[in-house]
Every structure is written in C-alpha cells, then in structure tokens.
DOFIVO-919469 format. One record per atom (N, C-alpha, C): y, x, z; atom name; residue in one letter. Coordinates in Angstrom, 3 decimals, always signed. Each point is the difference from the previous one (the first is absolute). Example, Ala and Ser with C-alpha at 12.3 -4.5 7.8 and 13.67 -1.06 7.14 Angstrom:
pt c2=-5.690, c1=+13.190, c3=+7.800, a=N, r=A
pt c2=+1.190, c1=-0.890, c3=+0.000, a=CA, r=A
pt c2=+1.200, c1=+0.900, c3=+0.000, a=C, r=A
pt c2=+1.050, c1=-0.350, c3=-0.720, a=N, r=S
pt c2=+1.190, c1=+0.820, c3=+0.060, a=CA, r=S
pt c2=+1.090, c1=-0.770, c3=+0.730, a=C, r=S
***
This chain:
pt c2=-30.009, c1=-18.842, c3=-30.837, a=N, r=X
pt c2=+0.766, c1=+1.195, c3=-0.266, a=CA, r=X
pt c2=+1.036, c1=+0.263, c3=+1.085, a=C, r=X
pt c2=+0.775, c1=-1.435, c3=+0.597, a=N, r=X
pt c2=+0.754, c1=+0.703, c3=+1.038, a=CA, r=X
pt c2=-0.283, c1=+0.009, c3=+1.434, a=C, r=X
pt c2=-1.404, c1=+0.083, c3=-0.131, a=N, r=X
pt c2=-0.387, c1=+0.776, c3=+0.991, a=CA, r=X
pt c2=-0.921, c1=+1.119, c3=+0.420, a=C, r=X
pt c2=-0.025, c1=+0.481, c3=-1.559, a=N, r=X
pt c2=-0.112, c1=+1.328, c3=+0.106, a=CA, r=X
pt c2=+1.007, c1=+0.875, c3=-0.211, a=C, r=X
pt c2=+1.289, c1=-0.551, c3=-0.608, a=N, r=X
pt c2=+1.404, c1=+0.563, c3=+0.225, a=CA, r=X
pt c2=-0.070, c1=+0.264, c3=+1.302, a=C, r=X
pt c2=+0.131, c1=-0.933, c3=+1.169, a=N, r=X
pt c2=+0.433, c1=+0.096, c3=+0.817, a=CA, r=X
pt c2=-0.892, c1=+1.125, c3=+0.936, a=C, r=X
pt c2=-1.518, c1=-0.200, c3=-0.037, a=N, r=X
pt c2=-0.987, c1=+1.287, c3=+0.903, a=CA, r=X
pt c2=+0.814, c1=+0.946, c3=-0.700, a=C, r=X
pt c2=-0.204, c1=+0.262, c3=-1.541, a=N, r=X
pt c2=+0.292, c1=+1.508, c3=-0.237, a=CA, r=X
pt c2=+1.532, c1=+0.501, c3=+0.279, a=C, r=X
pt c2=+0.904, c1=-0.654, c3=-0.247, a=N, r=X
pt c2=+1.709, c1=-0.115, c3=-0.405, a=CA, r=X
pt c2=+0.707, c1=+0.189, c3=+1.454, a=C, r=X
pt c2=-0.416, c1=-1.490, c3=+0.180, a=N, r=X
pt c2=+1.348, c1=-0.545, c3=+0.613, a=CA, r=X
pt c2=-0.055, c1=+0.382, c3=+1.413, a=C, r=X
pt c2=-1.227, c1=-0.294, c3=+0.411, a=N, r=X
pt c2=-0.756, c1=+0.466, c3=+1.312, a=CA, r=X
pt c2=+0.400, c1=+1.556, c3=+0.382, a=C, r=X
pt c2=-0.498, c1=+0.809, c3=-0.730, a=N, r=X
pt c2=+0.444, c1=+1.662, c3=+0.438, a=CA, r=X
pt c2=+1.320, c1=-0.040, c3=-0.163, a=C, r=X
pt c2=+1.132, c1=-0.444, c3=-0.864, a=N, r=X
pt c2=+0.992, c1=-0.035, c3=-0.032, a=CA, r=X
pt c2=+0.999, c1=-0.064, c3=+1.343, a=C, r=X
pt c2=-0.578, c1=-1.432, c3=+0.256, a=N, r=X
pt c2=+0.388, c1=-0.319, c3=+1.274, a=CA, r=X
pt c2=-0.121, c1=+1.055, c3=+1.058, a=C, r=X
pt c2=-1.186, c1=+0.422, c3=+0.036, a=N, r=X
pt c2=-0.329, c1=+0.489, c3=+1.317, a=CA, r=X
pt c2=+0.635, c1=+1.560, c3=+0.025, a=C, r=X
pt c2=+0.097, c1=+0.460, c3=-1.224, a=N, r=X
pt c2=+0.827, c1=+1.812, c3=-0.273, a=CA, r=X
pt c2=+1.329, c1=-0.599, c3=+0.518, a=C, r=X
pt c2=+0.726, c1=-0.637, c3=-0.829, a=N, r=X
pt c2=+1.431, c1=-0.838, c3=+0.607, a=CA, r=X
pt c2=+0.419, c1=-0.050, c3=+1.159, a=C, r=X
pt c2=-1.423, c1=-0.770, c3=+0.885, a=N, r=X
pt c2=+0.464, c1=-0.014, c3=+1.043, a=CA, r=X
pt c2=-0.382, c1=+0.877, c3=+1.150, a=C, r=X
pt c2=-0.533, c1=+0.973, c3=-0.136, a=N, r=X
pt c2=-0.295, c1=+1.448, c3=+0.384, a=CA, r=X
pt c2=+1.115, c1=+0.586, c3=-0.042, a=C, r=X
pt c2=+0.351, c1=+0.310, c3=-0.953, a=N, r=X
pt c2=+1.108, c1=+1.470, c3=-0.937, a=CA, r=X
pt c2=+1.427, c1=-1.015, c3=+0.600, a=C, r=X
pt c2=+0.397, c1=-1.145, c3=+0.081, a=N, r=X
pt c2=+1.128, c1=-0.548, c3=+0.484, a=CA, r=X
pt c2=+0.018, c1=-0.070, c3=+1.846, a=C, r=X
pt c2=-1.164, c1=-0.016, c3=+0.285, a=N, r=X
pt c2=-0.228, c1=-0.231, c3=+1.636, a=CA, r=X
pt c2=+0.420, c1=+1.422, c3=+0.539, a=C, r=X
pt c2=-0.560, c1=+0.643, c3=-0.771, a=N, r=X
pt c2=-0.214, c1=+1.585, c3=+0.429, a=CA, r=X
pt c2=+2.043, c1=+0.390, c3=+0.150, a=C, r=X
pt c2=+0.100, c1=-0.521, c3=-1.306, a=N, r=X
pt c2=+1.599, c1=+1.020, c3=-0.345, a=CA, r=X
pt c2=+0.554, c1=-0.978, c3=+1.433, a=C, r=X
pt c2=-0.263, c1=-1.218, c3=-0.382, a=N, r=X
pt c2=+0.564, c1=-0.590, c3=+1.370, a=CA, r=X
pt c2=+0.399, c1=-0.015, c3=+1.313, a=C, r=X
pt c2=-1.395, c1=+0.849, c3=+0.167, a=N, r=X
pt c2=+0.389, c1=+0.391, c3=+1.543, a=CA, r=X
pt c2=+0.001, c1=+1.439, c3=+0.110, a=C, r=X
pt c2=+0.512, c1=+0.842, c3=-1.213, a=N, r=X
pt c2=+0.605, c1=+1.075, c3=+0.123, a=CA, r=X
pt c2=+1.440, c1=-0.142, c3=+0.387, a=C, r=X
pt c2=+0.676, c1=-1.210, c3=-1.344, a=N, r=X
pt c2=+1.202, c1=-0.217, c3=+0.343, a=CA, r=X
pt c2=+0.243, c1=-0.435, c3=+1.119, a=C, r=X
pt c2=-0.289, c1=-0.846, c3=+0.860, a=N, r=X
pt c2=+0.105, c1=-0.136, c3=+1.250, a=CA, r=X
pt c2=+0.532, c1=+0.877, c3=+1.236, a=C, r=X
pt c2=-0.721, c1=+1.096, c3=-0.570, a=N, r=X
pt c2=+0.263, c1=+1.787, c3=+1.164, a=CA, r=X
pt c2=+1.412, c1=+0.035, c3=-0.195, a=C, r=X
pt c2=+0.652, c1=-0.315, c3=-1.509, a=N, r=X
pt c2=+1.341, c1=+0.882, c3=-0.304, a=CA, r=X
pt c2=+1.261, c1=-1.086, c3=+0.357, a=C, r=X
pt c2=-0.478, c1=-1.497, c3=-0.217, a=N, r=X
pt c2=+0.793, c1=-0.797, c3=-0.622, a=CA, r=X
pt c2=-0.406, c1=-1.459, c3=+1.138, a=C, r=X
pt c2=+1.045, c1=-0.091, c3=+1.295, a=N, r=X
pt c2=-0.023, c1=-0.601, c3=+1.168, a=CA, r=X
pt c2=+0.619, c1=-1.178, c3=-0.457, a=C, r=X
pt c2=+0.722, c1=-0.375, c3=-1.216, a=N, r=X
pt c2=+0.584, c1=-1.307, c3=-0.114, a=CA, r=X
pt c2=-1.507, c1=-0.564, c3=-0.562, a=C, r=X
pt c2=-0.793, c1=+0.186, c3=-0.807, a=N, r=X
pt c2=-1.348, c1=-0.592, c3=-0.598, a=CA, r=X
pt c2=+0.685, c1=-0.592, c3=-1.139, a=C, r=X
pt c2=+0.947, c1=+0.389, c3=-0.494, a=N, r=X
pt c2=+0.624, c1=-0.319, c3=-1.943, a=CA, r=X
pt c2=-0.780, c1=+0.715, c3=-0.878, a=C, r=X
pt c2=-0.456, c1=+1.613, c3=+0.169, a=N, r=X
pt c2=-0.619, c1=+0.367, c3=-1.220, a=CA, r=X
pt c2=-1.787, c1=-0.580, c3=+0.411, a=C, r=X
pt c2=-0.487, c1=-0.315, c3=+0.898, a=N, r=X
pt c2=-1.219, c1=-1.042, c3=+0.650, a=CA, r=X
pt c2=+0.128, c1=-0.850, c3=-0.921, a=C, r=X
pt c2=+1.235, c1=-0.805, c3=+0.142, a=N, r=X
pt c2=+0.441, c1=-1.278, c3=-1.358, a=CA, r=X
pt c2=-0.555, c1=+0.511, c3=-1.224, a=C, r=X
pt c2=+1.031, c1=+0.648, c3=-0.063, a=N, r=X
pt c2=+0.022, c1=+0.317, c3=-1.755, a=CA, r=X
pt c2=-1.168, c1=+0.672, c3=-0.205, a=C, r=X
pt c2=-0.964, c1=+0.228, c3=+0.344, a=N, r=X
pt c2=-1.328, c1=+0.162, c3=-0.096, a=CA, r=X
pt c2=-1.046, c1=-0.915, c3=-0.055, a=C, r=X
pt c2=+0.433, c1=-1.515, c3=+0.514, a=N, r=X
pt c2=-0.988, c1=-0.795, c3=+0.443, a=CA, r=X
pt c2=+0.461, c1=-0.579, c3=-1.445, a=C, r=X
pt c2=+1.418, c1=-0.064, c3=-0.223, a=N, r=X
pt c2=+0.048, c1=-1.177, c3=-1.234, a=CA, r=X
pt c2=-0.522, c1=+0.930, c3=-1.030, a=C, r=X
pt c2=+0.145, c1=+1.188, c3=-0.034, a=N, r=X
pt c2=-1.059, c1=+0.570, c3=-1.302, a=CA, r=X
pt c2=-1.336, c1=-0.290, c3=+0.181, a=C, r=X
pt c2=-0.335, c1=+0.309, c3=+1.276, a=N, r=X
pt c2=-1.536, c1=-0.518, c3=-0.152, a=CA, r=X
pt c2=-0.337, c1=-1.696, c3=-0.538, a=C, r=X
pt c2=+0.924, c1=-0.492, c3=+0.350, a=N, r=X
pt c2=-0.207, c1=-1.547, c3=-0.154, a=CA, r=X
pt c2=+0.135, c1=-0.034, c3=-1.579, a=C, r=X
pt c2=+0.861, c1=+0.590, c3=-0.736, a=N, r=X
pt c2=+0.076, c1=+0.279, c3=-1.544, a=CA, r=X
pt c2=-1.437, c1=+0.698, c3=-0.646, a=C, r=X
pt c2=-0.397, c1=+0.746, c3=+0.680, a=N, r=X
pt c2=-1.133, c1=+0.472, c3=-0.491, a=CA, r=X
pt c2=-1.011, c1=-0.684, c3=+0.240, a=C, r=X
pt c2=-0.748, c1=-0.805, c3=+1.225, a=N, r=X
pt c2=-0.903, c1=-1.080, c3=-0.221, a=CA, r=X
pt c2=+0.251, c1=-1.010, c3=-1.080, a=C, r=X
pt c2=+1.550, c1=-0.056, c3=+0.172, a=N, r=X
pt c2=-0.261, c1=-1.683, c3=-0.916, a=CA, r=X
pt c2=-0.271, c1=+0.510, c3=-1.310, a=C, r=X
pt c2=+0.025, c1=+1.368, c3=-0.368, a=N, r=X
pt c2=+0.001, c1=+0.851, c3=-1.722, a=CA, r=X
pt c2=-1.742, c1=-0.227, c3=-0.138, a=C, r=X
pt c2=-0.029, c1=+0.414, c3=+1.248, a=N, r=X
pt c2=-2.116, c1=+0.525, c3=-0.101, a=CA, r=X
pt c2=-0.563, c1=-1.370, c3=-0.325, a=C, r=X
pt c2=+0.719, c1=-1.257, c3=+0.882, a=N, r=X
pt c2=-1.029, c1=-0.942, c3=-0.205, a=CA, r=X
pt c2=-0.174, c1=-0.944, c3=-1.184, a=C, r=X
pt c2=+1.604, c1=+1.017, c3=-0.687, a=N, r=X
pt c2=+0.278, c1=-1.155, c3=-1.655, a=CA, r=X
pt c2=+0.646, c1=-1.254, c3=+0.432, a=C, r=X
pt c2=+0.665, c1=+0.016, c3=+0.856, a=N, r=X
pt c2=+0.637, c1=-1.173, c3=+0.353, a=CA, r=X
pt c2=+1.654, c1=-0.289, c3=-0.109, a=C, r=X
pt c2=+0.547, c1=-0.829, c3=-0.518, a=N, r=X
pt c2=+1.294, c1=+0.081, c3=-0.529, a=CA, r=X
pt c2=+0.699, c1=-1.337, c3=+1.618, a=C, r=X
pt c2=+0.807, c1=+0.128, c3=+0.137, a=N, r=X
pt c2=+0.470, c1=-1.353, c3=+0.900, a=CA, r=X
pt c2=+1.147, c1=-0.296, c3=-0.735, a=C, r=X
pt c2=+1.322, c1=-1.065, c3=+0.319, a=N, r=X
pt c2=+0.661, c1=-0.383, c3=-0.290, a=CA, r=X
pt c2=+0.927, c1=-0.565, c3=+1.248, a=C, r=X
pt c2=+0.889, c1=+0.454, c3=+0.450, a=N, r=X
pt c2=+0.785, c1=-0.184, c3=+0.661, a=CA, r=X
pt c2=+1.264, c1=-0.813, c3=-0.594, a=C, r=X
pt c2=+0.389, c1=-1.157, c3=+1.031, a=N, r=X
pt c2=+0.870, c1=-1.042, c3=-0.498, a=CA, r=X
pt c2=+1.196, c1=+0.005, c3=+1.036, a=C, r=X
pt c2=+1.157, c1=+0.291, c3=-0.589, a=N, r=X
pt c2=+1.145, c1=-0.450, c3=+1.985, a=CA, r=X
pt c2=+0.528, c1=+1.391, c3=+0.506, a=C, r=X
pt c2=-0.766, c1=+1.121, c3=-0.905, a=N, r=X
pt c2=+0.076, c1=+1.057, c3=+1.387, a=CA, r=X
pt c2=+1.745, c1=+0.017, c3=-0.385, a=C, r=X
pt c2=+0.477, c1=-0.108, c3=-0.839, a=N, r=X
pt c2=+1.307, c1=+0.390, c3=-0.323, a=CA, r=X
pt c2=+1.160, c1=-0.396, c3=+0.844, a=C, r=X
pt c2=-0.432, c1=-1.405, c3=+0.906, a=N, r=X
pt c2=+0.535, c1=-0.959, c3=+0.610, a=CA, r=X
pt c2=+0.435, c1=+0.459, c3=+1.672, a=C, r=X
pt c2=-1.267, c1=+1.262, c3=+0.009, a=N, r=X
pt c2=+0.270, c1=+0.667, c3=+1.352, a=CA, r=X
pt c2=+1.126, c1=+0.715, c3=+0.152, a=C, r=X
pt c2=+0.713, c1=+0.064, c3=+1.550, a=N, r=X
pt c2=+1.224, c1=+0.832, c3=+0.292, a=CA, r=X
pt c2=-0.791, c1=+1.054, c3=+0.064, a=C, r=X
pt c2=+0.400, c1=+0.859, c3=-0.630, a=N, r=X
pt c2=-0.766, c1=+1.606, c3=+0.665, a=CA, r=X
pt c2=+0.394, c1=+0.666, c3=+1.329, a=C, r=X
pt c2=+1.021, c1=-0.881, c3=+0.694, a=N, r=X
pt c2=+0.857, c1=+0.139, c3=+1.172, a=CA, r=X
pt c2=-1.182, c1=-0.686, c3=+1.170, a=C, r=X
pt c2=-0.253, c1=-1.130, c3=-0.663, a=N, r=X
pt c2=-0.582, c1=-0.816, c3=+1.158, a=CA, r=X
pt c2=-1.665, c1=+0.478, c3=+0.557, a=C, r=X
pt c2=+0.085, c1=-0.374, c3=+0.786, a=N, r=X
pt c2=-1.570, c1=+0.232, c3=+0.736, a=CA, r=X
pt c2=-1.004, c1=-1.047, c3=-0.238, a=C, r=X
pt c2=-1.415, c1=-0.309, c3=-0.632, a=N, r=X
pt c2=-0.818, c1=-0.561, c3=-0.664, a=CA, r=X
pt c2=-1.091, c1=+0.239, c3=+0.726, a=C, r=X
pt c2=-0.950, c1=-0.949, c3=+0.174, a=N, r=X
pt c2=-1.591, c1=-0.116, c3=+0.182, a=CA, r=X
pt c2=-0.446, c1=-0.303, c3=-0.952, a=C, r=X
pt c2=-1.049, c1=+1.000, c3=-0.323, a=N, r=X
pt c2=-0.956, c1=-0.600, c3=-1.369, a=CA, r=X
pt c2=-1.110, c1=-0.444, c3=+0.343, a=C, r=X
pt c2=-0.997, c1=-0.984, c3=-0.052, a=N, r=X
pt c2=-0.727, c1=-0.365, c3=+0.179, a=CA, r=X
pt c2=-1.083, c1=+0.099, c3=-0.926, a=C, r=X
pt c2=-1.516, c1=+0.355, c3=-0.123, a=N, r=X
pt c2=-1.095, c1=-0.559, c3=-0.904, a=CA, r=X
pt c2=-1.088, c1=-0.757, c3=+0.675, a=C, r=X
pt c2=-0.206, c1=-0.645, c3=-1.283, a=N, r=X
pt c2=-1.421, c1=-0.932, c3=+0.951, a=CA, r=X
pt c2=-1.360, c1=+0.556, c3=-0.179, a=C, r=X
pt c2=-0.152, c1=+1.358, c3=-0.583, a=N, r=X
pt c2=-1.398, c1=+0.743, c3=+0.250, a=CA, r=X
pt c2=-0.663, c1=-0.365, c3=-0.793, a=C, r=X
pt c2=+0.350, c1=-0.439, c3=-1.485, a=N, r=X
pt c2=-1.153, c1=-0.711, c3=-0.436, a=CA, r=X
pt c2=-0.384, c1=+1.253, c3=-0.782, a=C, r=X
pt c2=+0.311, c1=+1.132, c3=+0.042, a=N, r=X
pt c2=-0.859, c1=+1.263, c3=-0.579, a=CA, r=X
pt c2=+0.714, c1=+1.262, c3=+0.847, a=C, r=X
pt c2=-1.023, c1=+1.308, c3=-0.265, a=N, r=X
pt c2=-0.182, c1=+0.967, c3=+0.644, a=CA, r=X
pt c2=+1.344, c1=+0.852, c3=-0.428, a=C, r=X
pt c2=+0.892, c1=-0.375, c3=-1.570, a=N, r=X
pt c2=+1.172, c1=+0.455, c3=+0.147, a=CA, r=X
pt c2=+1.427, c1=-0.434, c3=+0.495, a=C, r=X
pt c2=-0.333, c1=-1.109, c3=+0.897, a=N, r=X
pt c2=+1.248, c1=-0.277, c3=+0.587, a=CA, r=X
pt c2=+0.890, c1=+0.401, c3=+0.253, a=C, r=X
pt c2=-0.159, c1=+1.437, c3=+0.778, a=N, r=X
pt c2=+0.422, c1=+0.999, c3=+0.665, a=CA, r=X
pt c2=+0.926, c1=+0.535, c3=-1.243, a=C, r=X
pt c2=-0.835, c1=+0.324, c3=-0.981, a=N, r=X
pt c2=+0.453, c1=+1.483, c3=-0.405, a=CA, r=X
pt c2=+1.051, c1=-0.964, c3=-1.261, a=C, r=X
pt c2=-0.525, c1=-1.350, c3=-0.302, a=N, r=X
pt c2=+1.585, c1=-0.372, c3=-0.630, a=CA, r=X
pt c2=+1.242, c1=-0.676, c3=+0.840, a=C, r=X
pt c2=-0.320, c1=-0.086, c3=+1.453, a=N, r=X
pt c2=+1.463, c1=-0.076, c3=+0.492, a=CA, r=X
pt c2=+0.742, c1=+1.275, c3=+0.034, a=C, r=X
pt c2=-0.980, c1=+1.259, c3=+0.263, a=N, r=X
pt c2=+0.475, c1=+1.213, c3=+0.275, a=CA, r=X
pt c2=+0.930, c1=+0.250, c3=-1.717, a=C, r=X
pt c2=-0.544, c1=-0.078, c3=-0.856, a=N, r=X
pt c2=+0.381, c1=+0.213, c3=-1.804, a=CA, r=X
pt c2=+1.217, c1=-0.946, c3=-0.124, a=C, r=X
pt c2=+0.444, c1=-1.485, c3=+0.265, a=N, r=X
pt c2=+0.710, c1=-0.422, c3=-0.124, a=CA, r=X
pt c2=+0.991, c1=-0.310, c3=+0.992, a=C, r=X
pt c2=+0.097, c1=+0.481, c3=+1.117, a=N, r=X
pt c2=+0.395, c1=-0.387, c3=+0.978, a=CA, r=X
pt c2=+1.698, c1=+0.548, c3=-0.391, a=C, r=X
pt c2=-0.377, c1=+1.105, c3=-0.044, a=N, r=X
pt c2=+1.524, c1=+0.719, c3=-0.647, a=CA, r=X
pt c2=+0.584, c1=+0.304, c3=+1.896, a=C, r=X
pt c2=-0.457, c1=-0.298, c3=+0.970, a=N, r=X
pt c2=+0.780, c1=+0.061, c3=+1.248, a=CA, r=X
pt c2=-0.826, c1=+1.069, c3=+0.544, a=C, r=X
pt c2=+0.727, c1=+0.257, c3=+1.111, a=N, r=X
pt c2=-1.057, c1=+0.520, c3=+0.833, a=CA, r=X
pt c2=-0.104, c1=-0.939, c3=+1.457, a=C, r=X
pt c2=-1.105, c1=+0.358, c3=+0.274, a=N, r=X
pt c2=-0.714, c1=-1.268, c3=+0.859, a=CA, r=X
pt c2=+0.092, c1=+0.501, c3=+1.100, a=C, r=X
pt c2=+0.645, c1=-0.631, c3=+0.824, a=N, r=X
pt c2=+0.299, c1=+0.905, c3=+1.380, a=CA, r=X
pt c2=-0.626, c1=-0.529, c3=+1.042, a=C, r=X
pt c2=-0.500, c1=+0.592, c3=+1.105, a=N, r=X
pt c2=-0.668, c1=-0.353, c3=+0.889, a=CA, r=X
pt c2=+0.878, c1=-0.788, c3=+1.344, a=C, r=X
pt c2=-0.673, c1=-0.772, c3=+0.071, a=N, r=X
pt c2=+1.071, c1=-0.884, c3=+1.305, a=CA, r=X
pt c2=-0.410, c1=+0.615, c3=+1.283, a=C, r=X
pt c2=+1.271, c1=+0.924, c3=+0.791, a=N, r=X
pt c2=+0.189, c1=+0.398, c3=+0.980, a=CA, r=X
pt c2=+0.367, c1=-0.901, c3=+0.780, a=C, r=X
pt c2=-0.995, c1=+0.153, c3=+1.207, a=N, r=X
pt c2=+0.416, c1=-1.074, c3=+1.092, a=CA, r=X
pt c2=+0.508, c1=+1.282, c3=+1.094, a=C, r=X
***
C-alpha cells in the first residue's frame, strides 16, 4: 500500500511542489537581490515535501541556538529530503560564503 501511496500521492506531490516553488522562485529572484523571499520560499517548499511524503521529524537542541550566531548545518544524505528539512527547520538563512 505504501507504495502505491507513494506512485499515486506522494510522487506528483513532490514534483507540482517543486515546479510551482522553483518557478515562484526564480521569479522572486528578478525583484528581490538579497535572496530572503528565495528563502522563505525554499523553507515552504521544504514544509510542503515533508507534508506530501507523510513524514513527521523531530528536532532536539534547536532552542540552544544563538539566533545571532552563524551555524553550518550538515546532513549525511541518507534520503532525498535532506535538503528540504534543513531548509523547514533551519529557521536561518543560509548564506553563501563570499570569498
């Protein structure tokens, strides 16, 4: 059964998501040169995969972070939503290192 959830469900889910979020994405881009509403687009998208795939996480510590300080998050890839729950919990925005 859950994997015909997933062909019929979770699968198109994903892929409208990440269409309809890519798209607004690099609209916002044209208007918005800091790449914050880019952010706040990616962590919705990252909210909306983790909804499609029925997947709940549990975050432990985040409370412990300075929201002042600067952070590397790391994942070890062991699935295809890595991405989209650092983007959902990250709560930061992830800035690119200018050299």
């Amino acid at each position: 059964m859950s994997y015909l959830r997933s062909l019929l469900v979770t699968t198109p889910l994903i892929i409208l998501a990440t269409v309809v979020m890519g798209t607004l994405s690099m609209i916002a881009s044209l208007f918005d040169g800091t790449g914050n509403s880019q952010h706040r687009l990616a962590c919705i998208w990252g909210r909306m995969l983790l909804a499609a795939s029925f997947i709940r996480v549990r975050v432990e510590g985040i409370e412990k972070l300075d929201p002042n300080a600067p952070y590397v998050f790391v994942s070890n890839h062991r699935s295809y939503l890595d991405t989209a729950t650092l983007f959902r919990y990250s709560g930061k925005r992830i800035e690119k290192n200018r050299v």
